[in-house]
C-alpha positions as CSV (number, residue, x, y, z in Angstrom):
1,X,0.0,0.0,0.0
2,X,2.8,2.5,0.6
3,X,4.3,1.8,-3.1
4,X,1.0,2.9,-4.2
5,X,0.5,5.7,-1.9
6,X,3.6,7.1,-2.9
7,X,2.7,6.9,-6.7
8,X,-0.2,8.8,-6.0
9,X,2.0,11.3,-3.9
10,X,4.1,12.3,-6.5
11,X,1.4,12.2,-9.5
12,X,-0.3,15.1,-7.2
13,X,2.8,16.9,-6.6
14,X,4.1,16.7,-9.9
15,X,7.1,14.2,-9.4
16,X,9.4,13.3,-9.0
17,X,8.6,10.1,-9.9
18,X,5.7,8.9,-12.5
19,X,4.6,5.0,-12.6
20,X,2.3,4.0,-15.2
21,X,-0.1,0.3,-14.5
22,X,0.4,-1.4,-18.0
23,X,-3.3,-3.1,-18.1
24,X,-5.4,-4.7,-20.9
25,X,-9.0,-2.6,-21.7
26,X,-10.7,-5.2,-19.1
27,X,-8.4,-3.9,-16.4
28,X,-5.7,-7.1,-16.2
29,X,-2.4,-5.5,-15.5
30,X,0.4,-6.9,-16.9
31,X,3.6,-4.8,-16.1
32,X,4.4,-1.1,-15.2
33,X,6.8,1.3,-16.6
34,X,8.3,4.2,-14.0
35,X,9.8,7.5,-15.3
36,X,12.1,8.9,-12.5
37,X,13.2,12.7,-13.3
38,X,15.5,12.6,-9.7
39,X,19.1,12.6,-11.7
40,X,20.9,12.8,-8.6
41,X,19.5,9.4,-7.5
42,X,20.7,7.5,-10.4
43,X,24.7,6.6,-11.5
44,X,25.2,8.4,-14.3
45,X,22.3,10.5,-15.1
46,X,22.7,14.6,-15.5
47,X,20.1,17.5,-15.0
48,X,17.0,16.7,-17.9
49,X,17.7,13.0,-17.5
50,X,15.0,10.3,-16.6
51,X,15.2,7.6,-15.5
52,X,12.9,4.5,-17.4
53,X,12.2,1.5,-15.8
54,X,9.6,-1.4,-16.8
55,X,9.0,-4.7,-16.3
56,X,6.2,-7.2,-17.5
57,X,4.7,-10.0,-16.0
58,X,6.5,-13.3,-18.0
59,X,3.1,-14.4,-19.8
60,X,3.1,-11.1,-21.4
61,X,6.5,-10.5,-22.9
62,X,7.5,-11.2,-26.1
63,X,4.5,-9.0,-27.6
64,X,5.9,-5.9,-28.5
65,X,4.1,-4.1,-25.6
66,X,7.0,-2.9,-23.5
67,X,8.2,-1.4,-27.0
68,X,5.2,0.4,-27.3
69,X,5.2,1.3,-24.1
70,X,8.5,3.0,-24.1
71,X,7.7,4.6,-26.9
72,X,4.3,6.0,-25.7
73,X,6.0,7.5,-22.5
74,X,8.5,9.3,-24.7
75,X,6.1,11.4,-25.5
76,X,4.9,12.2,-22.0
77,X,8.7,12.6,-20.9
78,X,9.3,15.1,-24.1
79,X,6.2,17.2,-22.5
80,X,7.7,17.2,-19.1
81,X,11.4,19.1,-20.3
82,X,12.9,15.7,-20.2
83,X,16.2,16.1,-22.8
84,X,17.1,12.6,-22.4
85,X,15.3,9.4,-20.9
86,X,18.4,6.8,-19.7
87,X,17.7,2.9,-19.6
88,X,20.1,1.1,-16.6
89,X,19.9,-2.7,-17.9
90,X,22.3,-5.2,-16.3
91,X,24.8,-6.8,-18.9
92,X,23.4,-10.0,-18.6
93,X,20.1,-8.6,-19.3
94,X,20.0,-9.4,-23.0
95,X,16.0,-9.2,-23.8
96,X,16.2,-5.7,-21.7
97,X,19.0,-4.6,-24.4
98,X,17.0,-5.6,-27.2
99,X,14.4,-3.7,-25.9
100,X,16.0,-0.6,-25.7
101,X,17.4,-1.0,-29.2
102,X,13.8,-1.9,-30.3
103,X,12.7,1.5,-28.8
104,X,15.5,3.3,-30.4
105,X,18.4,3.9,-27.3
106,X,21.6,3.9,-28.2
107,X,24.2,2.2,-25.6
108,X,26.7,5.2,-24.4
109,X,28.6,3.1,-21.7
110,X,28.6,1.9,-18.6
111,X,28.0,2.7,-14.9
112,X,28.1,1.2,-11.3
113,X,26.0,2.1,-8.4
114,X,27.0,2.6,-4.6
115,X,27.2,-0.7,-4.3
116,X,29.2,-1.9,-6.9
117,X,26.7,-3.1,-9.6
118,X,27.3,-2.6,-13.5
119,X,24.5,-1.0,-15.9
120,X,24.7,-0.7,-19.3
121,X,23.7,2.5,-20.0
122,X,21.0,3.6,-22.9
123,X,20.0,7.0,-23.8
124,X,17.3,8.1,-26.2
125,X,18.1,11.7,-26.7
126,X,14.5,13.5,-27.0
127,X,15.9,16.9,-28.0
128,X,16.0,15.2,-31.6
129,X,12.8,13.8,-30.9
130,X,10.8,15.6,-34.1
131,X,7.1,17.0,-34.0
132,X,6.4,13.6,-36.6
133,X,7.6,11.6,-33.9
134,X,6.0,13.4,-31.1
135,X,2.7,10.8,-31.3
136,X,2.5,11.6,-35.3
137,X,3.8,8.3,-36.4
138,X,0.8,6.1,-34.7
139,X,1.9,6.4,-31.5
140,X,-0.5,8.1,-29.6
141,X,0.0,11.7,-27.1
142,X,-0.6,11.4,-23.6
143,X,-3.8,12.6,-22.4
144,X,-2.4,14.4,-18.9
145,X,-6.1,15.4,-18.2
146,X,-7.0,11.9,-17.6
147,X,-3.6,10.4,-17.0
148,X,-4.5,7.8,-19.6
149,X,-2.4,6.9,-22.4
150,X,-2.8,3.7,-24.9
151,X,-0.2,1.5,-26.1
152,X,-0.3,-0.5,-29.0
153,X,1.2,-3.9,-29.3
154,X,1.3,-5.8,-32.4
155,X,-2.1,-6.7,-33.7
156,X,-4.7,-7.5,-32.1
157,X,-3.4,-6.5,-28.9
158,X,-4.5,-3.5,-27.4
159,X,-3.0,-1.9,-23.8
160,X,-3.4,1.2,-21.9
161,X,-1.1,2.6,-19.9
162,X,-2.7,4.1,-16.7
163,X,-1.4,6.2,-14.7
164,X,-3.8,6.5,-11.8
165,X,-3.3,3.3,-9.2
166,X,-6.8,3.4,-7.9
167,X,-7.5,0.5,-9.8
168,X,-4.4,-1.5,-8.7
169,X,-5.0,0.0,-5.1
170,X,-9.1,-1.6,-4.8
171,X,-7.1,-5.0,-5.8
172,X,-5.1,-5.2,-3.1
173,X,-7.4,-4.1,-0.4
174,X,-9.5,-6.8,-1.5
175,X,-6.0,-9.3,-1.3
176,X,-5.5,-7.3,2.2
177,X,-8.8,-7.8,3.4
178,X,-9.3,-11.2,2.0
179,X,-12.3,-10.5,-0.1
């Protein structure tokens, strides 16, 4: 509950951090994807970096949809001043590095955090993002009013993004409360 708190904490105060529920249009979620504009809490990042995580649930990958997520929250991250959104992936994470050359990062080096672990690090440098890019090319804008943005997988699949965790929240006070 405190994970989810705190998402809705820094959606109302406009950050630091913004997590997106990957769900299907019945409501099944199926993975997240975080955008972390805190530079200073991340090895090698600089002011107007982000920070993208993502994970999906096993049954799920392999579709196409964390592409299409990544490239969905681009454009959310170009309307927030971002200049460049950085991917951390472990070496030995090969799908992850597929997945950021799928979404069009380019590996720049490597970094270690405090405690000694090695990232691979991918940028995706948005200040050459174009306006045809910018949700032009299919992929859709983010809707900030409602928080709500879809992502496309490849056909048929269809999977929004949502922002708002009430949904997610109502689930696990029903797991809490054992309903």
């Amino acid at each position: 509950m405190h994970w989810i708190r705190s998402n809705e904490e820094n959606w109302a105060s406009d950050g630091p951090r913004f997590a997106f529920a990957i769900q299907t249009p019945d409501g099944e979620l199926v993975g997240m994807c975080e955008i972390n504009v805190d530079y200073l809490h991340f090895a090698g990042l600089d002011p107007g970096d982000a920070n993208v995580s993502y994970g999906l649930y096993p049954r799920f990958r392999g579709r196409g949809l964390a592409t299409s997520a990544l490239l969905t929250v681009r454009d959310f991250m170009v309307a927030k001043g971002v200049k460049r959104a950085v991917i951390r992936i472990e070496p030995e994470n090969v799908a992850s590095v597929r997945l950021a050359n799928r979404a069009g990062y380019s590996q720049t080096g490597v970094v270690f955090n405090g405690v000694g672990t090695e990232y691979l690090m991918f940028v995706d440098d948005l200040t050459k993002v174009s306006d045809r890019e910018k949700g032009a090319t299919g992929w859709p804008q983010c809707d900030f009013s409602t928080r709500r943005m879809v992502v496309v997988g490849p056909p048929p699949l269809l999977f929004a993004v949502v922002t708002r965790l009430v949904t997610l929240q109502s689930q696990t006070e029903r797991v809490t409360h054992g309903v």
